[in-house]
Every structure is written in structure tokens, then in C-alpha cells.
C-alpha positions as CSV (number, residue, x, y, z in Angstrom):
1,X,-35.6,-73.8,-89.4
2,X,-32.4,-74.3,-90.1
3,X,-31.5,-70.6,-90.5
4,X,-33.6,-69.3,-87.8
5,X,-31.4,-71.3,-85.2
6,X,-28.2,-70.0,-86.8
7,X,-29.4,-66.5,-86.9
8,X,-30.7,-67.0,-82.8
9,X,-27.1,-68.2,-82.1
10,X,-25.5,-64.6,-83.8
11,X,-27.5,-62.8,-81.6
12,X,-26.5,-64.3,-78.7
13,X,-23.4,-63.6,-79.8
14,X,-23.8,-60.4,-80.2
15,X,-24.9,-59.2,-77.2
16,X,-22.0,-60.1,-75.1
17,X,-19.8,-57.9,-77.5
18,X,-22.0,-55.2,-77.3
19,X,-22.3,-55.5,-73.3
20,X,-18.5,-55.5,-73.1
21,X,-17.8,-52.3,-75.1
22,X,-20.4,-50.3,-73.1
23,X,-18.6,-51.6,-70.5
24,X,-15.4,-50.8,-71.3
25,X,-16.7,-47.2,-72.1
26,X,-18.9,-46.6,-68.8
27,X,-15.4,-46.8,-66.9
28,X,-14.0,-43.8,-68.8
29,X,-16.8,-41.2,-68.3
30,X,-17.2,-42.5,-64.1
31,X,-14.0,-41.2,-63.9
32,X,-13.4,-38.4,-64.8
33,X,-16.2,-37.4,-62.2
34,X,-14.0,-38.9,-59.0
35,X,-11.1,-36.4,-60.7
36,X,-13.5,-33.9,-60.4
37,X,-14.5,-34.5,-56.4
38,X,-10.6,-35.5,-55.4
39,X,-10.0,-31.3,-56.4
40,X,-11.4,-30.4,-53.4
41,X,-11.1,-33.2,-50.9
42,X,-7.4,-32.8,-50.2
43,X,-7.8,-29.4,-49.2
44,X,-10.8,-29.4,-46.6
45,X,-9.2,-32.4,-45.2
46,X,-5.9,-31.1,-44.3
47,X,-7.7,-27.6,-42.7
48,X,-9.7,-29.6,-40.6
49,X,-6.9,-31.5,-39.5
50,X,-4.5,-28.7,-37.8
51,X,-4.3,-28.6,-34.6
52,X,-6.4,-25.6,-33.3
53,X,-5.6,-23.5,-29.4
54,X,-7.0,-21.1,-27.6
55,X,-6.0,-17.4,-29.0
56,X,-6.3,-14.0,-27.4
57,X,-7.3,-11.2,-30.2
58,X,-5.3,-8.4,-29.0
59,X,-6.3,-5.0,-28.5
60,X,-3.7,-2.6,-27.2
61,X,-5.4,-0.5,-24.4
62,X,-4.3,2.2,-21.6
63,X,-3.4,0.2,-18.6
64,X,-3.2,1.1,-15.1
65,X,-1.7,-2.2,-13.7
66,X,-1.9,-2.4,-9.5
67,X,1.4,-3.4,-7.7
68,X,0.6,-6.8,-5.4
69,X,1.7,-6.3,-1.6
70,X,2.1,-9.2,0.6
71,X,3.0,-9.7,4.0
72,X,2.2,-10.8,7.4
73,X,0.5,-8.8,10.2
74,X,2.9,-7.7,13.3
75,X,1.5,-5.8,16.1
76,X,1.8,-2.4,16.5
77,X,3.5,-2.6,19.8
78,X,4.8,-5.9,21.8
79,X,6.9,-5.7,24.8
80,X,8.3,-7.9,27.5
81,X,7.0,-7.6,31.1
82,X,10.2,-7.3,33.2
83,X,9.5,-6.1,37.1
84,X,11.9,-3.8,38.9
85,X,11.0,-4.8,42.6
86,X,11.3,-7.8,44.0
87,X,8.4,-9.6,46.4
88,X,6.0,-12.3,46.5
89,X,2.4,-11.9,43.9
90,X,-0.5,-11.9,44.9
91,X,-4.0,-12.9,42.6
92,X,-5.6,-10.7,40.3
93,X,-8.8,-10.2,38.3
94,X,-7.4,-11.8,35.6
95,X,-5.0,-14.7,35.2
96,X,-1.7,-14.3,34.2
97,X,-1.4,-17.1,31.6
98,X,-1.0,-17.1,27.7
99,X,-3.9,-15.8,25.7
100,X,-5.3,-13.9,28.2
101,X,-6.4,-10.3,26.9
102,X,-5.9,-7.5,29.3
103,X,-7.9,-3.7,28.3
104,X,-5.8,-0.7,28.5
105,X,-5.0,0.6,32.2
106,X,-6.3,-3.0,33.5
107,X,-3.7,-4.8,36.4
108,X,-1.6,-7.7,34.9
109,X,0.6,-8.3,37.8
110,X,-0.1,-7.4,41.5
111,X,3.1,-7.7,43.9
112,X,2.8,-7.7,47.7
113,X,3.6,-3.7,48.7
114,X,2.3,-4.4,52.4
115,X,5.5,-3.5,54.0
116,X,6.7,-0.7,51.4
117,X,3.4,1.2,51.9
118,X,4.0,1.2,55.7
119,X,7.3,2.7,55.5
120,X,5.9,5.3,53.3
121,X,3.5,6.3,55.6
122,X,5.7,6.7,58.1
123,X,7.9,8.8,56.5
124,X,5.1,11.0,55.5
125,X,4.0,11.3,59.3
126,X,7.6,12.2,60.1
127,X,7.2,14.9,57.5
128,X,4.6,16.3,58.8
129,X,6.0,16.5,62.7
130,X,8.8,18.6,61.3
131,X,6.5,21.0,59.0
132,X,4.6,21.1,62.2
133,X,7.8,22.3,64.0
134,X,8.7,25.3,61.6
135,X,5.1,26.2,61.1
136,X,5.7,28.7,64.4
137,X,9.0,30.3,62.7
138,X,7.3,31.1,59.6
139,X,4.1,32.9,60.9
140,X,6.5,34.8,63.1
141,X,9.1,35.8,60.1
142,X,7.2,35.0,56.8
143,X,3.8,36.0,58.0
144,X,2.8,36.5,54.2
145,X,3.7,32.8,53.4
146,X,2.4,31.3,56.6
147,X,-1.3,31.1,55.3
148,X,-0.4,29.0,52.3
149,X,1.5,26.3,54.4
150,X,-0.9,26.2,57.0
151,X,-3.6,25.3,54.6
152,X,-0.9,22.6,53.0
153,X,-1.1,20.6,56.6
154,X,-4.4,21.2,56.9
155,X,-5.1,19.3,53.6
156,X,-2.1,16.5,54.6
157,X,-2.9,12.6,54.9
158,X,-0.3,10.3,55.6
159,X,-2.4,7.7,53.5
160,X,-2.2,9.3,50.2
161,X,0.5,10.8,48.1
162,X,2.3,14.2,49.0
163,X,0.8,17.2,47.2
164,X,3.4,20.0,45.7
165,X,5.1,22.1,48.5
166,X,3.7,26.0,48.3
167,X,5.2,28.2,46.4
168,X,8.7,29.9,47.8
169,X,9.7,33.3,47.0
170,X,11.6,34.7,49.7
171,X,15.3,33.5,50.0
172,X,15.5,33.5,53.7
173,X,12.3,31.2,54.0
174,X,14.0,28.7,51.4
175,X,17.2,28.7,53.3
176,X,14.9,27.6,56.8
177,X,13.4,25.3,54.9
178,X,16.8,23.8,53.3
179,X,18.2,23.6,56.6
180,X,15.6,21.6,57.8
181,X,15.7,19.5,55.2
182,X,12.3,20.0,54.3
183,X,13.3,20.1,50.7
184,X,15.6,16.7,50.8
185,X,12.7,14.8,52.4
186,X,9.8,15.8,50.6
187,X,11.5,14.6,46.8
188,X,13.0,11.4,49.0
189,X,9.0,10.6,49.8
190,X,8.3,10.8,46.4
191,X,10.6,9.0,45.1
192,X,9.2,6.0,47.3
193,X,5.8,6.9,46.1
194,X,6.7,6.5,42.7
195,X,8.4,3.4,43.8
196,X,5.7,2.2,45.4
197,X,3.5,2.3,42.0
198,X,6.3,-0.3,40.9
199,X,4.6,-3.4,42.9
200,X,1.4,-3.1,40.5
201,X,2.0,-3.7,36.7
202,X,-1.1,-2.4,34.6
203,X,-1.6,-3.1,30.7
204,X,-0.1,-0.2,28.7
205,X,-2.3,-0.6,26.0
206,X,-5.2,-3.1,25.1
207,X,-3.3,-6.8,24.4
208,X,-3.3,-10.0,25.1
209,X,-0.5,-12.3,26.5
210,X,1.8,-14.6,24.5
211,X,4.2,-15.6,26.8
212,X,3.8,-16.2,30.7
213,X,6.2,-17.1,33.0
214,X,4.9,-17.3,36.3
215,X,1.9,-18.2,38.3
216,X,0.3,-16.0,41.3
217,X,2.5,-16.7,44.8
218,X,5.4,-16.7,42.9
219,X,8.6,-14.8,44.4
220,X,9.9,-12.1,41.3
221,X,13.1,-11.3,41.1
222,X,14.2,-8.0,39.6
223,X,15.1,-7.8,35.7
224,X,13.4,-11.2,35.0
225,X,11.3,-11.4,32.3
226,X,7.3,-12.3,33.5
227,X,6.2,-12.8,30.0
228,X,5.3,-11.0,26.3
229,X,2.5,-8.8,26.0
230,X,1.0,-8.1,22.2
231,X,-0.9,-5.0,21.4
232,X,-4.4,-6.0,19.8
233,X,-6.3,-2.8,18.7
234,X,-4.2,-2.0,15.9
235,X,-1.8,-3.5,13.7
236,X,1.0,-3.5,11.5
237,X,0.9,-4.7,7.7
238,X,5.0,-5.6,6.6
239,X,5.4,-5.5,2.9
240,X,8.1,-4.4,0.9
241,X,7.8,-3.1,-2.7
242,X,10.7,-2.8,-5.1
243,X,12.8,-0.1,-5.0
244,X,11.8,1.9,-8.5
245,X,8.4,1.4,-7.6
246,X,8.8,3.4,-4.0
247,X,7.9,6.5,-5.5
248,X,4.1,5.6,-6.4
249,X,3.8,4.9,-2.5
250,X,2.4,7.8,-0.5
251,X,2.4,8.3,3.2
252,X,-1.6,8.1,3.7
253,X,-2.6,6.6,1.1
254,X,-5.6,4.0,2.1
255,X,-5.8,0.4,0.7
256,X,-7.9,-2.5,1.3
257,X,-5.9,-5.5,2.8
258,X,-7.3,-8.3,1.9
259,X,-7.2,-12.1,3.9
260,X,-7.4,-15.3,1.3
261,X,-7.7,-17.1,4.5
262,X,-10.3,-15.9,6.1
263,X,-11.9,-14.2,3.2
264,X,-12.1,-10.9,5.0
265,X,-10.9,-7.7,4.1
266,X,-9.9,-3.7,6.1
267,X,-9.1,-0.5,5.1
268,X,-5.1,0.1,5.6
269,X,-3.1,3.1,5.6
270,X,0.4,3.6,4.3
271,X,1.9,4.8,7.6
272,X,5.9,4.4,7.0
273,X,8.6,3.3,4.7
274,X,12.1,1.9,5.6
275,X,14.8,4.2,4.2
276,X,17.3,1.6,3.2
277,X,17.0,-1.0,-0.2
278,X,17.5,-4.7,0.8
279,X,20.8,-5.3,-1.0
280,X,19.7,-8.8,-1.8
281,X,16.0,-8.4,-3.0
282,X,16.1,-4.3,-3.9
283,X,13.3,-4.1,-2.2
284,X,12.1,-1.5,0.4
285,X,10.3,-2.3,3.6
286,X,6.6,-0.5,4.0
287,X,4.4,-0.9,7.1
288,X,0.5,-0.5,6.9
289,X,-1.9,0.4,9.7
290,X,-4.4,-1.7,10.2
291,X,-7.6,-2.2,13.0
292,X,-10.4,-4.3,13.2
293,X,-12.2,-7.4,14.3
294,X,-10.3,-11.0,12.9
295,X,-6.8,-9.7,12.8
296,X,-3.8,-11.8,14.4
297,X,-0.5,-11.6,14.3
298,X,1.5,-13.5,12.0
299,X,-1.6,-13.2,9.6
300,X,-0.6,-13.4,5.9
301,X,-2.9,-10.3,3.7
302,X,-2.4,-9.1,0.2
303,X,-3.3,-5.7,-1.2
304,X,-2.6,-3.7,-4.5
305,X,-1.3,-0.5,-4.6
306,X,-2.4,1.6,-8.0
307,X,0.3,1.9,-10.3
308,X,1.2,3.9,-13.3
309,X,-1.2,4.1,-16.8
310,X,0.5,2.5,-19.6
311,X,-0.2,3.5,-23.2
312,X,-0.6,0.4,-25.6
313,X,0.1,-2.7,-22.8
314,X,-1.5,-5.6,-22.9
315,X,-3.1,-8.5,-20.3
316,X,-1.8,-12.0,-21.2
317,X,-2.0,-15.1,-18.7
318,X,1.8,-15.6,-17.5
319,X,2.1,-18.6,-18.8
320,X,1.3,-17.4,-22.6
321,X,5.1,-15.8,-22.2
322,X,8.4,-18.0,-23.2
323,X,11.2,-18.2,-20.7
324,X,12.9,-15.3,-23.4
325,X,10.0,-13.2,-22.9
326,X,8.3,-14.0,-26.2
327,X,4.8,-15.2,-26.8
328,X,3.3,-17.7,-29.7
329,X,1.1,-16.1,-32.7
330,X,-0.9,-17.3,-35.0
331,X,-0.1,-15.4,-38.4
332,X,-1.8,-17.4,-41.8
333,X,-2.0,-20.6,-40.1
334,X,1.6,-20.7,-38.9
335,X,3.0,-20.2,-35.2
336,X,5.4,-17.5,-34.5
337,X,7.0,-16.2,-32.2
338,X,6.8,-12.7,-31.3
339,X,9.2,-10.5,-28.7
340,X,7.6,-8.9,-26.5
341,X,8.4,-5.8,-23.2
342,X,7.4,-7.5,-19.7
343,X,6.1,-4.2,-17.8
344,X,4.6,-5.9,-14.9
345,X,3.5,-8.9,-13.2
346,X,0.1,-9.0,-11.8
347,X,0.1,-12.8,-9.7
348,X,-1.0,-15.1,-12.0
349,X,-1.1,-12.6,-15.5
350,X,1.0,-10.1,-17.1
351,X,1.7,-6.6,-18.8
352,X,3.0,-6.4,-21.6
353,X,4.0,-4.2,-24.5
354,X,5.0,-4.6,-28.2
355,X,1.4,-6.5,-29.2
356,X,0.0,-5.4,-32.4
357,X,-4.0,-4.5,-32.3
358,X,-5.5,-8.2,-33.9
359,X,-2.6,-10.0,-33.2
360,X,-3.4,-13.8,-32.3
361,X,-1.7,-14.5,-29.3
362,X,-2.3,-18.5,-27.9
363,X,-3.2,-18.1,-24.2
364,X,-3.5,-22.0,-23.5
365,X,-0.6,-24.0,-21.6
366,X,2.2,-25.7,-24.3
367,X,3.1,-29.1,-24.4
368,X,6.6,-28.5,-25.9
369,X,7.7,-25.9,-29.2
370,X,5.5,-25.1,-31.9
371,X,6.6,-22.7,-33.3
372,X,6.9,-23.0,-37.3
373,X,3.9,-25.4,-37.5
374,X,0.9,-25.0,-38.9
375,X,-2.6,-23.9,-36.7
376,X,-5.7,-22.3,-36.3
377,X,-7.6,-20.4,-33.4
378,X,-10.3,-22.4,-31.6
């Protein structure tokens, strides 16, 4: 009994001992599997942790880049309303008051001509007593003219503007009618005729008023300016373009002109070019015709006139390019930067040469310089 008890307390002796050495082993072969994992854990980690930005894959293409025009729309024609007579106004159809449109031909200004046109009409019925007095002398000595200037009174009327004397071809007849100052009289009535056409102002051209200075009753005064009158049927687009572009414009040429404003567009024509640079901008004025319906003056519209193919250019955002005309690339995970050729800007993008085809250019807005650090496309 004795020796069973002793040989009970070996064994549990023993198997702590054994316990710990297969302890003591188990550590060495657990690790070298961790060793094994820790190989390739470093490495995804650190990819997955570069910063990544949006790239443009570039492929060199023929470009036809369009120059951007903008401007503001003048009228064609404007003018100041000055009269040359002097008298009261009387009312018209149409008020004489700012933003009033007036068609072509239509009266603007209507002056009191009572007592001018009775003066003319006098003079016209004195006219006619002293053709009346000569009209015996010719049938007597110019017998072949005296049909012709019988027929001219028989068609007068003191009312209504003198027609063109007959025709004079015999010397002797002109000299009677120089003498009696049939000649001096006649160009002296219509002078006051065309005078007379003076106390009635009509619209040149369709327009509308933007500036009055007067009201109907009003007394005029000579050389005084009455107000501004705008033409409204056509237009004028002012641009300017810089001066070694001017060759690609051409007289003619139409383009759509374009409104951001109003979101409506017309079809313009290249009508004229200044002929001097702006020394300050190098730029050289050109004027587009444009009509239709929604135009006003002092309207701002854009258009794009076609410019010249480019071999091997590229379209980048504008601000993808550096301030020295360089743009960020992502070559085997690192930024560079790459020069680049600015050929033209195109509002918010760019042309540009001197991209290689599958070069990764980063086409999102920078925080600050990146250039030597490591990246990756998005």
C-alpha cells in the first residue's frame, strides 16, 4: 500500500514536467507561423495607405480649340435728337418719354409750323402772279416752250410743294426768266419748304427712347438736345480678340452669340474689325451683327470663334496646371512634375502640349505641394 501511494505521488509529478516542456516547445513552432504572415502584412498595408487623386490618362489628340469672345451688345445706331427751329410742341401719337419705341418713319416730335406754312403759301401765290405775268411774253417769243409752262400753272397749288420748273433751252428765254427773278424765287420757296419739313421730327430708323427732355407744350430752342434715341432692330456685338489671333477672323463669318443670362442664343456675323492693337491689352476691337427678339443694349453674350487644329494637344482642367506652367504626374507611385506648352485657354480648361500618350496627369484641386510623395490614381 505503501508503494502504490509513492508510486501515485511520481506520477503526479511527472505530469507537470511533461506539461511544461510541451509547453515550452508549442511557443517555438506558433511562431514561426506569425513570421510567416508578418511577410506580407507590411506591404498591403502601406499601398492601401497612400493617398490616392483623381488622374486624367492622357491621350494626345488633333485639337481644334475655339477662341472665347465676350462682350456687350451696343446698338447699331444711337443718336441725339437736337431740333433746328425754334416754336412751341404740340402732342403726338406717341409720348415723348423714356422707353417709348417709335417704328421707322413714325413722328417723334411735332412743332407748331402754323405760321411758317402760311408764309409759304404766300410766297407760292406770289409765284404764281408773276409766272402768270410772263406767260403772255413767252407764247409771243418762245411759242415752242409756251405749252410746257402753261401746263406747269395749270398743275400749280399753292397748298403743296413746288414741282421742278420746265426744262429751258433757249438762252433768251432763260435770261427773261433771270430777270424776273423767276429763278431766285422758285429755289428761295424751296428752301422754306425744306425748312418747313424741320417742325416735324420722324424716327430715322426703328428705336426706342432713352433719354427725354421735354414734355408736349414745351417752347424748343434751336441746338438743344430733346433726348437719345437707340436703334432696336439690329445690333452690335463689341469683342476684341488678341492681336496674333486676328487672322483666323473673317469678315462674314457667322457665329452663334450666346446669352448666360437669359439662356438664349442668335446667329451673328463678323461685320468689322478695328485696325489699331490696344497698346495695353494687344487686343483688337471686332464688332458683330446681331438681330432678333430679347436683345438690349448693354447685354453681356459670349461666342467662340473656330481656331486652328493642333497636332498632339491635350484638354486639362486649368486648375491641373502650376503657376510655372507645369502639371502633377503620377509615375510608379510617385508625383512629378512635368513641363508642359500652354497653347490656349478655353474658360475654365486648357490646351496643352508636351503630354505623353498614358501619362497620369492629377486633374483634382491641390491642397499645397506634392510633388516627390508617394500616390496612386483613384
Amino acid at each position: 500500500m505503501l508503494k502504490q501511494n509513492s508510486l501515485i505521488r511520481l506520477l503526479l509529478l511527472a505530469v507537470p514536467i511533461l506539461f511544461f516542456q510541451c509547453s515550452s516547445e508549442q511557443p517555438d513552432t506558433a511562431k514561426t507561423k506569425p513570421e510567416a504572415i508578418q511577410v506580407n502584412l507590411p506591404r498591403n498595408e502601406k499601398a492601401s495607405k497612400l493617398p490616392r487623386f483623381k488622374t486624367l490618362k492622357v491621350s494626345p489628340d488633333l485639337l481644334t480649340p475655339g477662341i472665347d469672345l465676350t462682350g456687350r451688345v451696343q446698338p447699331l445706331e444711337a443718336l441725339t435728337i437736337v431740333s433746328e427751329i425754334a416754336g412751341k410742341t404740340r402732342s403726338s401719337t406717341h409720348l415723348f418719354n423714356e422707353g417709348e419705341t417709335f417704328s421707322k418713319g413714325a413722328l417723334m416730335v411735332n412743332i407748331d409750323d402754323e405760321q411758317a406754312r402760311l408764309d409759304l403759301q404766300a410766297r407760292r401765290s406770289q409765284f404764281k402772279s408773276a409766272l402768270v405775268r410772263i406767260m403772255s411774253t413767252i407764247k409771243l417769243d418762245y411759242p415752242a416752250s409756251f405749252q410746257a409752262w402753261d401746263q406747269y400753272l395749270l398743275d400749280f397749288d399753292s397748298e403743296k410743294p413746288l414741282q421742278d420748273l420746265p426744262a429751258v433751252n433757249d438762252r433768251q428765254l432763260d435770261n427773261l426768266l433771270s430777270a424776273k427773278n423767276i429763278f431766285s424765287t422758285f429755289y428761295q420757296i424751296k428752301g422754306g419748304e425744306e425748312q418747313l419739313r424741320k417742325y416735324q421730327i420722324y424716327a430715322p430708323f426703328n428705336g426706342v427712347l432713352t433719354e427725354s427732355n421735354f414734355s408736349p407744350g414745351a417752347v424748343i430752342t434751336p441746338g438743344v438736345p430733346l433726348g437719345k434715341f437707340s436703334r432696336t432692330d439690329l445690333y452690335e456685338f463689341k469683342t476684341s480678340i488678341a492681336a496674333a489671333d486676328v487672322n483666323k477672323v473673317k469678315l462674314g463669318t457667322k457665329l452663334k452669340v450666346r446669352s448666360n443670362a437669359s439662356g438664349q442664343s442668335w446667329t451673328g456675323t463678323i461685320h468689322r474689325t478695328g485696325l489699331s492693337i490696344d497698346p495695353a491689352t494687344q487686343n483688337v476691337p471686332v464688332f458683330i451683327r446681331v438681330s432678333g427678339k430679347g436683345l438690349r443694349s448693354g447685354l453681356f453674350l459670349e461666342t467662340t470663334l473656330e481656331g486652328t487644329s493642333l497636332p498632339g494637344a491635350t484638354r486639362l482642367p486649368n486648375h491641373a496646371l502650376t503657376r510655372t506652367n507645369e502639371v502633377h504626374v503620377i509615375q510608379d507611385n510617385v508625383v512629378k512634375l512635368k513641363p508642359i506648352e500652354v497653347v490656349s485657354y478655353q474658360g475654365k480648361e486648357v490646351i496643352v502640349k508636351g503630354l505623353s500618350a498614358g501619362d497620369q496627369v492629377i486633374i483634382e484641386e491641390l491642397d499645397g505641394p506634392i510633388a516627390g510623395k508617394k500616390a496612386v490614381s483613384k
